[in-house]
C-alpha positions in Angstrom: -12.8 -37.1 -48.2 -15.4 -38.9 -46.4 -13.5 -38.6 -43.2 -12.9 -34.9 -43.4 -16.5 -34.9 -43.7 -17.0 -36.2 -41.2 -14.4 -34.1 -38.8 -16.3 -31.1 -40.5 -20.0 -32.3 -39.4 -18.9 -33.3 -35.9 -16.9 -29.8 -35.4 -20.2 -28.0 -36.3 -22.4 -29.5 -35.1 -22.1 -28.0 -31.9 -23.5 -24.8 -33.5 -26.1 -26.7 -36.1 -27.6 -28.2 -33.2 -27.4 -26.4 -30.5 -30.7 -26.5 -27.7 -30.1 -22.1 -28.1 -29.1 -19.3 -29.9 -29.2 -15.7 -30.4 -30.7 -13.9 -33.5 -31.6 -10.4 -34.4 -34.5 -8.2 -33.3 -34.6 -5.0 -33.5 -31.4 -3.3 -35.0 -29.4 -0.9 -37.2 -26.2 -2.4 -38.4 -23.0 -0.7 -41.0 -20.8 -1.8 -42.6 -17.6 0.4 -44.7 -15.1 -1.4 -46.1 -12.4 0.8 -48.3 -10.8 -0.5 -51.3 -7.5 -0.7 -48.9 -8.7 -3.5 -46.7 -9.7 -1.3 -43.9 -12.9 -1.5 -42.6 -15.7 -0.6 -39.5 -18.3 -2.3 -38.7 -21.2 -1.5 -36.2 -24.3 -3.2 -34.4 -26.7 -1.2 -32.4 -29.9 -3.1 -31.1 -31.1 -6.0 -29.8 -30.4 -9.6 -30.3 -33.0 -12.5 -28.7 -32.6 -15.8 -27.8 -34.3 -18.7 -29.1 -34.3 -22.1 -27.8 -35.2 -25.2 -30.4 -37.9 -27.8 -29.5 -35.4 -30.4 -29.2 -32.3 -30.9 -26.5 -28.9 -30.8 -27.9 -28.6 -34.0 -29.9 -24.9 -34.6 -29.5 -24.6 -34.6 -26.0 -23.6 -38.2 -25.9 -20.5 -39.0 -27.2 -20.2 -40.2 -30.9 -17.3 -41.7 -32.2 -16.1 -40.0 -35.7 -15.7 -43.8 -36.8 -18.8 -45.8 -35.7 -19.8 -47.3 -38.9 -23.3 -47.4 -37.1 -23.5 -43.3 -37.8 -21.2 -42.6 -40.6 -22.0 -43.4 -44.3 -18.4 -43.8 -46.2 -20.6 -42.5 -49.3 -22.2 -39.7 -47.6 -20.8 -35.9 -46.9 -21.3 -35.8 -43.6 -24.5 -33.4 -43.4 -27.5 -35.9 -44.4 -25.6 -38.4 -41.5 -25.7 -35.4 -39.5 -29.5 -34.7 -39.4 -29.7 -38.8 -38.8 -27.9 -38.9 -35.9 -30.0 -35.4 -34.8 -33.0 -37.7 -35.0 -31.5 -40.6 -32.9 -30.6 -38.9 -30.3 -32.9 -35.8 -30.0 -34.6 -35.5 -27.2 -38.7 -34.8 -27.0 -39.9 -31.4 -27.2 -40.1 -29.4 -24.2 -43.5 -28.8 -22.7 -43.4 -26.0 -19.8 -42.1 -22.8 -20.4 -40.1 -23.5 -23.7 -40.8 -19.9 -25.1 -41.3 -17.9 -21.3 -38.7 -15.2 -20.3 -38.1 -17.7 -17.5 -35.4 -17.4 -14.3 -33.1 -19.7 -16.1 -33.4 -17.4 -19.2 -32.6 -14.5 -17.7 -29.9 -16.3 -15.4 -28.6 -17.4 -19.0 -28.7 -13.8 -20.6 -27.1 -12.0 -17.5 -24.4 -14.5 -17.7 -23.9 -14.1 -21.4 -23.9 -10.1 -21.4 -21.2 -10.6 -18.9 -19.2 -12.2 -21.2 -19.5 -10.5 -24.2 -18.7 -7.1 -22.4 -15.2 -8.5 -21.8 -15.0 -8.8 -25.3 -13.0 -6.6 -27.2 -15.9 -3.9 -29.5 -18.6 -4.6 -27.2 -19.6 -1.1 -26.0 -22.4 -2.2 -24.0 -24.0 -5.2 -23.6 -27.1 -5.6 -21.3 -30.1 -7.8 -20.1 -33.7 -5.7 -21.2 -36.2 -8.6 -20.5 -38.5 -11.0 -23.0 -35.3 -12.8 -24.0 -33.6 -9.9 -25.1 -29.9 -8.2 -24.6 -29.2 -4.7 -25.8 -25.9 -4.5 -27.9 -23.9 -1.4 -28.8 -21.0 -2.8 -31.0 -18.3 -1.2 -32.9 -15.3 -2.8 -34.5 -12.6 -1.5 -37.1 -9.4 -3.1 -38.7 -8.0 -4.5 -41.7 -9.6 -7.5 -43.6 -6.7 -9.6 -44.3 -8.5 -12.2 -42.8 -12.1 -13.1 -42.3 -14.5 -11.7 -40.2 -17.9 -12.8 -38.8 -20.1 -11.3 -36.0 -20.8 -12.1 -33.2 -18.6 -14.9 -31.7 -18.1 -16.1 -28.7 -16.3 -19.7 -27.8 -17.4 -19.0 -24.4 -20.8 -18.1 -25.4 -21.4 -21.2 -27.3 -25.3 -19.8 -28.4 -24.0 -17.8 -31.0 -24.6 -17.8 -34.6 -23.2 -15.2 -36.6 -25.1 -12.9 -38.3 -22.9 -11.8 -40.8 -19.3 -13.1 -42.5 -16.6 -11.1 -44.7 -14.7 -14.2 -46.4 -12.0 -13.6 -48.5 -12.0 -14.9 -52.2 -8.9 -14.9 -53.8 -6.3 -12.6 -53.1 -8.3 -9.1 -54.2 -11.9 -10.0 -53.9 -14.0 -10.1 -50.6 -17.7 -11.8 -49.9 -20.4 -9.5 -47.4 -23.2 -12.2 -46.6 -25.3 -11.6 -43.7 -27.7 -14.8 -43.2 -28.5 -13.4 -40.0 -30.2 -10.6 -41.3 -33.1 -12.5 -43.3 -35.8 -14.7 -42.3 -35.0 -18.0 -44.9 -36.8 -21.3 -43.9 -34.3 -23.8 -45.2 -31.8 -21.6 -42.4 -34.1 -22.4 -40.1 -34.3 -26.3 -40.5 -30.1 -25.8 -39.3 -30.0 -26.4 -35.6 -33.2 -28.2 -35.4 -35.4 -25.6 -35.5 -37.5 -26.7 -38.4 -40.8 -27.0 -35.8 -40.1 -23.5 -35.3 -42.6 -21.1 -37.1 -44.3 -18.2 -36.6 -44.3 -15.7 -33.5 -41.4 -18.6 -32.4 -39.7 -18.3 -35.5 -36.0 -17.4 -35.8 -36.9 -14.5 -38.0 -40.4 -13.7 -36.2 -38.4 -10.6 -34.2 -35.9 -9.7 -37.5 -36.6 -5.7 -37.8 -33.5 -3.9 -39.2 -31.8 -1.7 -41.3 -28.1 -3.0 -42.9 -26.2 -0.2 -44.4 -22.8 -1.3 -46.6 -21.0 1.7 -47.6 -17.4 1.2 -49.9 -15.2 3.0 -52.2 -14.2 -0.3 -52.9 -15.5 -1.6 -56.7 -18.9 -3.9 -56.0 -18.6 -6.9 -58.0 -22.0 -8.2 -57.6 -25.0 -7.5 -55.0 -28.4 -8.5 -54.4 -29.8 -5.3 -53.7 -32.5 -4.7 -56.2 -31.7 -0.5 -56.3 -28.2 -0.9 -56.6 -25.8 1.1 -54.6 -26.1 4.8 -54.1 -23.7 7.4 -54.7 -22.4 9.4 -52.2 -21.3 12.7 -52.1 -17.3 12.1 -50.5 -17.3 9.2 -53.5 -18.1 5.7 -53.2 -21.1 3.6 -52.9 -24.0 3.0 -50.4 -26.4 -0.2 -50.4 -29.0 0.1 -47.8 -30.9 -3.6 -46.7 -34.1 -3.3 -44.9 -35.0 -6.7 -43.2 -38.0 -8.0 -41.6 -39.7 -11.5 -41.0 -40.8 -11.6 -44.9 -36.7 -11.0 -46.1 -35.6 -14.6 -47.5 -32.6 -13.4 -49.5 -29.4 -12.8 -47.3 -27.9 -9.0 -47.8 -25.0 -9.9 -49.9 -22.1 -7.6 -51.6 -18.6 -8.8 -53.7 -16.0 -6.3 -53.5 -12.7 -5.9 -55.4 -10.3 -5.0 -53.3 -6.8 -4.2 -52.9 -4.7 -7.6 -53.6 -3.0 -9.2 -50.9 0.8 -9.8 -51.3 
C-alpha cells in the first residue's frame, strides 16, 4: 500500500504542483445527462491562467524509493507537501502576476493546441492572461469524463469530473467552479489570496439539466421542473462559492 502511494503522489504531482494553471473566469457552462447514459456538455467563456509563487518543485528527479523522501507509514500526500518544501524554489519577484510576453507566448501556444482538440469550437488569446473558450461535447458516459484536459497542455486542471459509481449511479463534481481555500493550498498556491487568488476571477453560471433520477445534490433550491420532463439545477458561482456544484444520478445500469 505504501508503495502505491507513493506511485499515486509522484504521478500527480505533476498537476498538484505545477508552476501554472488555468481556472475559470468568466463563463456559462451545461451540463444534460439522460437517464440512458447520453450526455452534452458545454463551456462558453473565459478561462485564466495563474502562475504559483513557487517553481515546480519536482523538477529534479526523485527516486520513488529514496527512503530520504518516502515515509513507509505515510500515504504519500503529507511526504508530498515535504518534498514541495525541499525543493521549492523562492517566490518570484518581477512580473509574477503581469500579462507578460512569455505569458502571452504561453497562451498563444496553448489555444493552439486545444483547437486541435476534438469539442473545442474556438479557442483564442483576449489579453490579461485570458483565452476565450467555446466548447461543446456529447456522448455516452460509460466512462468518466472530466474537463478540460490536455497531456500536451500540462497547465490544466479540470474543472469538473463525471465518475462513475457502481454500475447505475454517476457523480457531477465541479471543484473548478468554486472558490474553496483548502483547493487552493493543492499546487502550492496556498500564498495565493485575494485579487491573485485562484477563485478571485470565478463568475459563472453551471446549469445541470437530467431526466435522470438525482440521488443527492447540494443545491439548496433543489432541481426545477421542466416543462419536456426532467429536472434543472442551476449553480451560480463567484469568489465567495466554497461548496463545489455537485449532483448523484441514477442511471441506466451498465451490463
Amino acid at each position: 500500500m505504501a508503495r502505491l502511494a507513493r506511485w499515486f503522489a509522484l504521478l500527480v504531482a505533476p498537476l498538484l504542483l505545477t508552476s501554472c494553471l488555468l481556472v475559470p473566469a468568466k463563463f456559462t457552462s451545461s451540463l444534460d445527462i439522460r437517464a440512458d447514459r447520453s450526455f452534452t456538455f458545454t463551456y462558453v467563456g473565459e478561462v485564466q491562467l495563474l502562475k504559483s509563487s513557487k517553481a515546480n518543485p519536482l523538477s529534479e528527479d526523485i527516486a520513488p524509493d529514496d527512503e530520504e523522501n518516502w515515509d513507509e507509514e505515510s500515504d504519500g500526500e503529507a511526504t508530498l507537501w515535504k518534498i514541495a518544501e525541499k525543493k521549492g524554489g523562492e517566490p518570484k519577484t518581477n512580473g509574477e502576476f503581469d500579462d507578460s510576453a512569455d505569458d502571452a507566448t504561453q497562451l498563444r501556444r496553448l489555444a493552439q493546441t486545444l483547437s486541435s482538440e476534438y469539442g473545442f469550437r474556438s479557442v483564442r488569446y483576449v489579453g490579461n492572461r485570458k483565452l476565450a473558450i467555446d466548447y461543446r461535447i456529447s456522448g455516452t458516459l460509460d466512462h468518466a469524463f472530466v474537463f478540460p484536459f490536455n497531456p500536451d497542455g500540462e497547465v490544466i486542471i479540470p474543472f469538473i469530473a463525471i465518475e462513475l459509481r457502481g454500475k447505475d449511479r454517476l457523480r457531477v463534481k465541479a471543484p473548478g467552479f468554486a472558490n474553496d481555500a483548502s483547493a487552493s493550498s493543492m499546487g502550492g498556491m496556498s500564498g495565493l489570496s485575494g485579487e491573485d487568488g485562484p477563485g478571485s476571477a470565478l463568475d459563472g453560471v453551471f446549469t445541470l439539466t437530467t431526466n435522470a433520477e438525482i440521488v443527492s445534490q447540494n443545491q439548496e433550491d433543489g432541481g426545477q421542473d421542466q416543462p419536456e420532463g426532467g429536472k434543472k439545477i442551476v449553480w451560480t458561482v463567484n469568489p465567495t462559492t466554497r461548496d463545489a456544484p455537485m449532483a448523484v444520478l441514477r442511471v441506466k445500469a451498465l451490463p
